[in-house]
N, CA and C atoms as a LAMMPS dump frame, in Angstrom:
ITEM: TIMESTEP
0
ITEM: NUMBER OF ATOMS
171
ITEM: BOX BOUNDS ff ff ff
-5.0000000000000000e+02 5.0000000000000000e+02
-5.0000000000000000e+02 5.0000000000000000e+02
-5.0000000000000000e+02 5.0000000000000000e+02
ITEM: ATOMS id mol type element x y z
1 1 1 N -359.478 267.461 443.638
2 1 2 C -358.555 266.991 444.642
3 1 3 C -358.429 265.47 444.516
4 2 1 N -357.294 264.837 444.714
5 2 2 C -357.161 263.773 444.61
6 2 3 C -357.726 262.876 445.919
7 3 1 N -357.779 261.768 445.145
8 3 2 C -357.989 261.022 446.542
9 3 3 C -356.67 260.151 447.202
10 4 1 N -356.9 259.658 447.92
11 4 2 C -356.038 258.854 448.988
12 4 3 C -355.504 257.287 449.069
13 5 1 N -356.704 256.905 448.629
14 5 2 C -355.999 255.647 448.135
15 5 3 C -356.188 254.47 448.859
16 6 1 N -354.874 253.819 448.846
17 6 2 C -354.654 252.567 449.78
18 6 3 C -354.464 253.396 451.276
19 7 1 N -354.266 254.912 451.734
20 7 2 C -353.915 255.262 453.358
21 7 3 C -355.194 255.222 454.062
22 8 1 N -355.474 254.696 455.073
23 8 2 C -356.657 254.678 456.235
24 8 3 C -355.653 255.381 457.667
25 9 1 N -356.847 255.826 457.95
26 9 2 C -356.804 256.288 459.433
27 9 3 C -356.599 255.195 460.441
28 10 1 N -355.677 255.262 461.017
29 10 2 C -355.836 254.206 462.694
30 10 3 C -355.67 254.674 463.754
31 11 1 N -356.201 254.498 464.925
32 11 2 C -355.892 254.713 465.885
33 11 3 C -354.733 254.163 466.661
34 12 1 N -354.409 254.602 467.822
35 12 2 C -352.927 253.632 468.532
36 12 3 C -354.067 253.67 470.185
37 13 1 N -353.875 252.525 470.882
38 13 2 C -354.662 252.48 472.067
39 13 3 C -353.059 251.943 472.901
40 14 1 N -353.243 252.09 474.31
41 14 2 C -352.211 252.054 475.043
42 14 3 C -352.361 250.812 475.845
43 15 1 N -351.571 249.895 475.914
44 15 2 C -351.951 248.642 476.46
45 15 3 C -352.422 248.025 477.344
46 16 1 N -351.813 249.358 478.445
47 16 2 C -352.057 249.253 479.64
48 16 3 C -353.327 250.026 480.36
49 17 1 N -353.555 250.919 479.89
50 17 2 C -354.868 251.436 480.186
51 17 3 C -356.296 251.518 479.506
52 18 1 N -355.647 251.371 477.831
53 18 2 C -356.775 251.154 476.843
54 18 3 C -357.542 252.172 476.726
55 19 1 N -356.691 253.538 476.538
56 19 2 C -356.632 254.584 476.308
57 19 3 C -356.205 255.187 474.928
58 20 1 N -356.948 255.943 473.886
59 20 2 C -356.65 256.043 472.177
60 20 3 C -356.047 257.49 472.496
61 21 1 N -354.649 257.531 471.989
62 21 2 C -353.615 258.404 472.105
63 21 3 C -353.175 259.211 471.042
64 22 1 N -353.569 258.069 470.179
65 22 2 C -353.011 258.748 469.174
66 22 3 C -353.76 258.55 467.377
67 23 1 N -353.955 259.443 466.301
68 23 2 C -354.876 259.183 465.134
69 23 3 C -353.534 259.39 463.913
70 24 1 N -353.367 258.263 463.553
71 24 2 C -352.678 258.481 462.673
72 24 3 C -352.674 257.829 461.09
73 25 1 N -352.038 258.513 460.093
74 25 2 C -352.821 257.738 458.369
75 25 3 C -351.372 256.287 458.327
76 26 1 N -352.073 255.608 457.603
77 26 2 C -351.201 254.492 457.378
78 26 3 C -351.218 253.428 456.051
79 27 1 N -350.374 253.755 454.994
80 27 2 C -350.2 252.869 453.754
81 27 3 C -350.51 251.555 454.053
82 28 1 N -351.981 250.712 454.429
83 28 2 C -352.131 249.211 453.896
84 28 3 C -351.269 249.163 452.792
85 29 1 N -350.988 249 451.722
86 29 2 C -350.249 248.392 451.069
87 29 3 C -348.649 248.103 450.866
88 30 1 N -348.098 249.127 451.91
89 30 2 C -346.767 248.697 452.469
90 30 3 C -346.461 248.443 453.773
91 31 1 N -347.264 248.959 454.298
92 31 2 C -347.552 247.87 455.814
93 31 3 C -348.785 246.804 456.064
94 32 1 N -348.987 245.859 455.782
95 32 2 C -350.081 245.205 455.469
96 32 3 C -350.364 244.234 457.267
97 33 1 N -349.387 244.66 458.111
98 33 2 C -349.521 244.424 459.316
99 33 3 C -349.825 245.115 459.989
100 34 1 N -350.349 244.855 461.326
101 34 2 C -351.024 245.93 462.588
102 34 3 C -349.573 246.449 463.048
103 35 1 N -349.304 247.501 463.229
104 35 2 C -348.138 248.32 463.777
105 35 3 C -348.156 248.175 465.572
106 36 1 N -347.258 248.188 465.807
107 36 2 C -346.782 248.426 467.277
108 36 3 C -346.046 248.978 467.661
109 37 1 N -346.453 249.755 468.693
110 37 2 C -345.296 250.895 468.869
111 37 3 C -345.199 251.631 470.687
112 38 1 N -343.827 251.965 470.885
113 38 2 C -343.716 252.439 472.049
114 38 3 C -343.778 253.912 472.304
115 39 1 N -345.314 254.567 472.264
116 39 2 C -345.126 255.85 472.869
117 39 3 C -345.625 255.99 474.363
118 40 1 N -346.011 257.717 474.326
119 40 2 C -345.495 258.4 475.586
120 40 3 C -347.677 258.031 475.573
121 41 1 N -347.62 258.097 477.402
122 41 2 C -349.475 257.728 477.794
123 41 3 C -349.779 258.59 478.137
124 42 1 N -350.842 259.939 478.208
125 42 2 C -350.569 260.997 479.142
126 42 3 C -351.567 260.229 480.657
127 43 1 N -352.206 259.569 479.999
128 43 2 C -352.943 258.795 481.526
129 43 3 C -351.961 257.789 482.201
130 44 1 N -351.081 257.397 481.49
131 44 2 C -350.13 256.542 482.66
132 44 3 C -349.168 257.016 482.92
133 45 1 N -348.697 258.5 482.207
134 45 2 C -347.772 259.306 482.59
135 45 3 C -346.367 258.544 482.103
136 46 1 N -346.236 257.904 481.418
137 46 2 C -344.664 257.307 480.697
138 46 3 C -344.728 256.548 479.189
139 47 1 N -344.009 256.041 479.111
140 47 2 C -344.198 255.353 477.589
141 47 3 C -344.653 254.209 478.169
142 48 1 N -345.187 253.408 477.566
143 48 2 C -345.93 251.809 477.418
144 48 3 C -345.911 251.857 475.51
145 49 1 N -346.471 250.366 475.657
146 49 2 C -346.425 250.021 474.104
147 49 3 C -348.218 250.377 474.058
148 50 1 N -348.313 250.951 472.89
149 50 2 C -349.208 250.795 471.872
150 50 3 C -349.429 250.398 470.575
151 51 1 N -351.16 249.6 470.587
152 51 2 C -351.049 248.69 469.1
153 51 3 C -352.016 249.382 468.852
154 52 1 N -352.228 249.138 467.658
155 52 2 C -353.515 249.656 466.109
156 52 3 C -354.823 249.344 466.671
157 53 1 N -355.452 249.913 466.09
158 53 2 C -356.94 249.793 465.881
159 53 3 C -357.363 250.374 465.199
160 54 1 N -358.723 250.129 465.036
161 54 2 C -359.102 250.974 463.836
162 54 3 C -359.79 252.415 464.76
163 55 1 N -359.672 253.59 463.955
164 55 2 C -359.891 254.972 464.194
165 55 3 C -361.027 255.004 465.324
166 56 1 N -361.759 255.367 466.203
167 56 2 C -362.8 255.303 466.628
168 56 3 C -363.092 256.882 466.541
169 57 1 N -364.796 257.248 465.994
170 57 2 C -365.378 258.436 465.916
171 57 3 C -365.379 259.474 467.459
């Protein structure tokens, strides 16, 4: 099986509550920036922005 490469795992935490929503893979080498993004919170019940982090176990 091959391996994976430059993709890592990140997490997305929610800004407002600091709540990890979401686990998702992500190309370092064509995104070489922390992503930001507007999804849905199920603890704040609407969208807010969420930023990167790294995966937590």
């Amino acid at each position: 099986m091959a391996k994976k490469g430059s993709r890592v795992l990140i997490g997305f935490i929610c800004e407002v509550c600091n709540k990890q929503n979401y686990v998702v893979e992500k190309n370092k080498v064509n995104t070489p920036t922390a992503m930001k993004l507007k999804k849905y919170c199920n603890k704040c019940r609407k969208h807010t922005s969420h930023k990167e982090t790294k995966k937590l176990d």
